[in-house]
N, C-alpha and C positions, 0 to 999 in steps of 0.2 A: 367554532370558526372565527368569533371576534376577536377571541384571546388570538388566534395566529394571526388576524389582520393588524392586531394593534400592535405586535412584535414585529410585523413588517414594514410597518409605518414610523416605529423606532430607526429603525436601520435606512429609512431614507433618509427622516429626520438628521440622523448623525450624518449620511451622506452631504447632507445640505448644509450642514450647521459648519462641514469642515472646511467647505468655501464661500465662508462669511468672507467679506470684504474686511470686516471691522477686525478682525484676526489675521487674516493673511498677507494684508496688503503691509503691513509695520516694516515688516524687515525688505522690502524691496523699494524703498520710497531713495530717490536722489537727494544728493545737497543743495541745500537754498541757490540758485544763481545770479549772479551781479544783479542780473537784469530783470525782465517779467517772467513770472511763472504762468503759461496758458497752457490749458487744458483744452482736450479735444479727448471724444471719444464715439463707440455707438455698440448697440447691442444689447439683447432685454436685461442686460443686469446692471449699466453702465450709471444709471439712476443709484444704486444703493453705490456701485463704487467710486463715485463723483461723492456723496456724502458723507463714505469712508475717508475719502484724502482731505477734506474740507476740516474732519478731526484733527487727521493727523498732519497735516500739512502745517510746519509753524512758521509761516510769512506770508506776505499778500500772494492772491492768484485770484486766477479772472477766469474765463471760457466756458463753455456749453457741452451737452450731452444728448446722442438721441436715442430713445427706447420704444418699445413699443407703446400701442394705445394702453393706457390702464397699468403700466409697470413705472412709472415718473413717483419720485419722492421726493419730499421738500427737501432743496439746499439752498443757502444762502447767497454765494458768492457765484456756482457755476449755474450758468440757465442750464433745465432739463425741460428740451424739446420731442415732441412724441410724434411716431409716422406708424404705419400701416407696416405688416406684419404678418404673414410671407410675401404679399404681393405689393411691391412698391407704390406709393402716391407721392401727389405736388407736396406733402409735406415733408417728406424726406429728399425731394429737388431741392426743397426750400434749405433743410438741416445740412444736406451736403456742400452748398454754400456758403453756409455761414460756417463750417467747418475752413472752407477753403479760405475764405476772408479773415476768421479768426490768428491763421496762420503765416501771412502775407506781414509784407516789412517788415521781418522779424532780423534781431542782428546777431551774432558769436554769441553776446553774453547771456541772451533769454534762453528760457529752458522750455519745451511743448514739453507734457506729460498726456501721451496716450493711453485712455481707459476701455480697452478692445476685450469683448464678447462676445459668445457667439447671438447671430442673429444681426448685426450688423449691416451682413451681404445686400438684403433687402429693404433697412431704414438708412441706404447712404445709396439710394441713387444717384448716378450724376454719368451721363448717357453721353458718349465722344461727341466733337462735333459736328454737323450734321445729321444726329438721331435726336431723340424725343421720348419722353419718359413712356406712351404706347410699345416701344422698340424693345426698352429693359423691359418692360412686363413681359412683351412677349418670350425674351428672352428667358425669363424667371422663370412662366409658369414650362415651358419646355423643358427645363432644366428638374424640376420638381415631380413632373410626370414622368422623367426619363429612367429611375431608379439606380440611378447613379450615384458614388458616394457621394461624400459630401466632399473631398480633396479634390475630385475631379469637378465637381461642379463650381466648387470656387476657385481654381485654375484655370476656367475656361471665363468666368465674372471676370476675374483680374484683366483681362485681354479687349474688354469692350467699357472700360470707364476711364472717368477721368479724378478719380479720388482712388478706387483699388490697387493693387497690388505695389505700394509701396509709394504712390503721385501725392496723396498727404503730405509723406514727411518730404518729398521731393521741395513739397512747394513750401516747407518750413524753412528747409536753407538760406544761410548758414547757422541757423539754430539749431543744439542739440537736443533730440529726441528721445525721450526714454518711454520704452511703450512698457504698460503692465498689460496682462494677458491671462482672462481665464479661459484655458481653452476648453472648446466642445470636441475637439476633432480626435482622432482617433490616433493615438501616435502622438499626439501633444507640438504638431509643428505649427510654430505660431504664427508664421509667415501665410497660413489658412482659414485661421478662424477671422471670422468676420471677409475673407479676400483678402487681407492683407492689408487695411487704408494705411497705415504705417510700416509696414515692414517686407521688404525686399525678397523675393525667391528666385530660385533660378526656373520657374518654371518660364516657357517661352511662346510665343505663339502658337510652333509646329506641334509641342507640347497640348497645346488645345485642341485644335485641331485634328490631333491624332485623339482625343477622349470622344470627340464631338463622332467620329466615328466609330472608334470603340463600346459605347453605349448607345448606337444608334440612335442619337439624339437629333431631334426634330429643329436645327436652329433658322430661321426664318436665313436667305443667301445671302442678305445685301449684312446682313452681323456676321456671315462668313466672308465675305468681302473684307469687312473691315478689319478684321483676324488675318487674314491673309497679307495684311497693308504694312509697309514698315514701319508701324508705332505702337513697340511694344513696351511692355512694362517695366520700368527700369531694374537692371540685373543689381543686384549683392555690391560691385565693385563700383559702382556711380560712386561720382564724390559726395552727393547729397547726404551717402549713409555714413560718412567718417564719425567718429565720434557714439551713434545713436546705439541704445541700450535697447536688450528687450529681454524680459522677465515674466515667467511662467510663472505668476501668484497662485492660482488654483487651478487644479484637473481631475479629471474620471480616477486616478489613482490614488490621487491622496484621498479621495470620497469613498473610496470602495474601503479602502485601509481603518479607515475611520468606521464605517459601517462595519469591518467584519470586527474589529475591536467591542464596539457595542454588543454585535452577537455573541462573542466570547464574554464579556462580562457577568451576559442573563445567563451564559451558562450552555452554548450551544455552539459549536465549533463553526468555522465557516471558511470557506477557498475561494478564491478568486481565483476565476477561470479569466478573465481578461478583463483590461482595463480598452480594450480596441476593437471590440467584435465589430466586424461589417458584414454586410451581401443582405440577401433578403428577409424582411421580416418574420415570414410564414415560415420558413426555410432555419431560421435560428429558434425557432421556436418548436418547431418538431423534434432540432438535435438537443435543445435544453430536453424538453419532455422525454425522450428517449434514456437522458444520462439519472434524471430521476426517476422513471423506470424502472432503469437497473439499481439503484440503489437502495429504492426500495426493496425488489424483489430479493437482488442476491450481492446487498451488502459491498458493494463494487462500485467505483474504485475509490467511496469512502464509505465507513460506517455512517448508521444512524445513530442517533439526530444530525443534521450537518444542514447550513445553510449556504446555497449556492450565489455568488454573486457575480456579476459581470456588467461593464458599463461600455462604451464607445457609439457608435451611430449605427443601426440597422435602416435597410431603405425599403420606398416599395414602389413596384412599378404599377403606375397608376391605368387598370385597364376598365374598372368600375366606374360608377356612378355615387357611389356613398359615401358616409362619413367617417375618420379613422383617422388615424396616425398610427406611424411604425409601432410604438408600444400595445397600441389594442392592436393590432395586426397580429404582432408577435406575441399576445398572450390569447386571440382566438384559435390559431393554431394550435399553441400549449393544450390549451383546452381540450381539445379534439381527439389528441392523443392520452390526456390522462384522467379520461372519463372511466376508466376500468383501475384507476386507484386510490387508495385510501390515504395516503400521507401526504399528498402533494397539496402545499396551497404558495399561491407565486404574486406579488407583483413586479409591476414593471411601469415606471414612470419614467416624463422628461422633468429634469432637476431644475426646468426653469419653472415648473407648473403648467405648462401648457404640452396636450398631444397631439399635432396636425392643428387645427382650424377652430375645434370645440372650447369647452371651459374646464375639461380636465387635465388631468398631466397623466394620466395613465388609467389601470383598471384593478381587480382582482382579477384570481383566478381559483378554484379546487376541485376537487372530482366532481361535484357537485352542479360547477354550471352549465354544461351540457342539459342535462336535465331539467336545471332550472329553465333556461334558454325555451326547449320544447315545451315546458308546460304555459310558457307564451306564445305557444306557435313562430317560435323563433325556430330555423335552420341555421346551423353553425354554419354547415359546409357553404350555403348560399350566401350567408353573408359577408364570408371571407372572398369568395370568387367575384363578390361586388364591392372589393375593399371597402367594406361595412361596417368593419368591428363595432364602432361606435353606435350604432344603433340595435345591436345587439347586446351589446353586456349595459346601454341604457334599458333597454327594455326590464333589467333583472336589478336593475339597480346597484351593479356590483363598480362602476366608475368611479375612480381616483378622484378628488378634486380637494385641490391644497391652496388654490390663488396662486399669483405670482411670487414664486420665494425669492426674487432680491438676486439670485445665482445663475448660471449656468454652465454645468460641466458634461452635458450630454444627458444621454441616456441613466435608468439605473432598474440593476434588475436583480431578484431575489425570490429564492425557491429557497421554500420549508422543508427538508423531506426528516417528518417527526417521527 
């Protein structure tokens, strides 16, 4: 069983390693400009890619970064300031500020370089006027509980702030922008990850409005009030965005690409099933365990040995009381279903190191925890119906924990079927 977990921990490894900042960001960097080069950025990886550009960046630059608690790495020239993480605090009031101040009287010749993450959405509060950082929480944590993607929930973020969906680079004009962007989101549009604090969508108010229904999401009236107001997110064709650049440095694709590479090297074939999976966690995790199933059994619709891989966002509707994130969700279900096999062993982490709220990024999985689980008087089935995961595959000892790795490109997930 270690030999397969340490073959699968290769294949994050390579996942991770493939959006290093220090490699990927080279070929997307602008030319030096007449004038000041300021940085602006946010999101748990914004820390290592603020210290990548400081490398390679060869002229003066100045600006700040904000990441989560515990994800800040020493740089020299950019401050790296830290806020709370899903659930917004005064210190990312404080960072969305000094984002906006960093950006003010700026003229043609200076350059903003945006360093955009996912995780963002929530260390760059900054609540319209007449709300108050209680309003975005409350907003947050509805949004969070709703099981809703992640597109639609930062579609609907962009329509109640005054830094999201594009009001950054707004208030940078007439300075050119050029945002780098590792996305999380599913589809790689970057106009998403993070909400957008730099970069323009056409999504619209009505556009919100219609998700905030569609996932019957709980938003407190007077934040539908102001959704309904005419101050919406500025569209694509603003003048603000003339000029500004935006660049896909690292994603769930080129991660995946990179991990089934590794598998193929040790010597084990592997497919990528998608670089965009979404809907529910328990729900993608039954149809994984099903396709390994069958290929176990009857060699369909690839031979053995073969490693499965797939990354994008899975979500979960939060009806319990317990501890989890989408990856122990989607690998208690796994679980559940392939306790009657012998070849299966899977993990399933987030590539920033963190799963939901805990200290892991993810868990194992193999015929085997079922079992294990019961001989702690653990119930699978109960702890998944009390979105528990996490204190179930703690109980067995079988949780992920990697730290913070510096990246984020979502999800990542990989089944053994030896």
């Amino acid at each position: 069983m270690q030999d397969h977990r340490t073959f699968l921990v290769t294949l994050f490894d390579a996942a991770v390693e493939a959006a290093n900042p220090d490699h990927c960001m080279r070929a997307f960097l602008p030319e030096v400009p007449r004038g000041r080069t300021v940085v602006v950025g946010a999101g748990k990886g914004s820390a290592q890619l603020a210290r990548a550009l400081e490398k390679l960046w060869p002229s003066t630059l100045e600006g700040a970064v904000v990441t989560r608690y515990g994800y800040g790495t020493e740089c020299e020239r950019i401050q790296v300031l830290e806020a709370s993480h899903p659930v917004p605090d005064d210190a990312g009031l404080l960072a969305s500020q000094r984002m906006l101040e960093l950006v003010s009287d700026l003229t043609p010749d200076d350059l903003v370089i945006a360093l955009i993450c996912g995780g963002g959405s929530a260390l760059l509060p900054a609540p319209p006027e007449g709300f108050d950082l209680a309003d975005e929480i409350a907003l947050n944590e509805a949004l969070l509980k709703s099981g809703a993607p992640i597109s639609a929930m930062n579609s609907i973020r962009k329509q109640f702030s005054r830094i999201k969906g594009g009001r950054l680079a707004a208030a940078a004009y007439p300075a050119r922008v050029v945002s780098l962007v590792v996305s999380d989101i599913p589809g790689d549009e970057a106009a998403l990850v993070s909400s957008g604090p730099t970069i323009p969508s056409f999504s619209t108010p009505q556009d919100a409005l219609a998700m905030i229904n569609r996932y019957g999401i709980e938003v407190p009236p007077r934040i539908i009030d102001h959704i309904r107001s005419p101050k919406p997110a500025p569209l694509p064709d603003d003048r603000a965005f003339e000029g500004n650049t935006v660049s896909v440095v690292a994603s769930a694709k080129v991660s995946l690409e990179a991990a089934a590479a590794a598998s193929e090297r040790i010597g084990i074939p592997a497919v990528i099933l998608s670089d965009s999976l979404e809907g529910e966690a328990r729900e993608a995790g039954a149809f994984h365990a099903a396709l390994a199933r069958e290929i176990e059994n009857n060699a369909r619709p690839f031979a053995r040995p073969v490693v499965l891989l797939s990354g994008g966002e899975t979500t979960v509707t939060v009806k319990g009381k317990g501890k989890g994130g989408r990856n122990t969700e989607f690998l208690l279900s796994l679980a559940l279903s392939i306790s009657s096999t012998d070849r299966v062993h899977a993990l399933a982490a987030d590539t920033d190191g963190i799963d939901g709220s805990e200290d892991n990024a993810g868990a194992f999985v193999d015929s085997g925890t079922i079992d294990r689980m019961l001989d702690r008087g653990i119930r699978a089935e109960n702890h998944l119906m009390n979105n528990d995961a996490w204190t179930a595959f703690e109980a067995v000892g079988d949780l992920f924990v990697c730290g913070p790795t510096g990246t984020n490109v979502n999800d990542f997930r990989a089944i053994l079927v030896s």
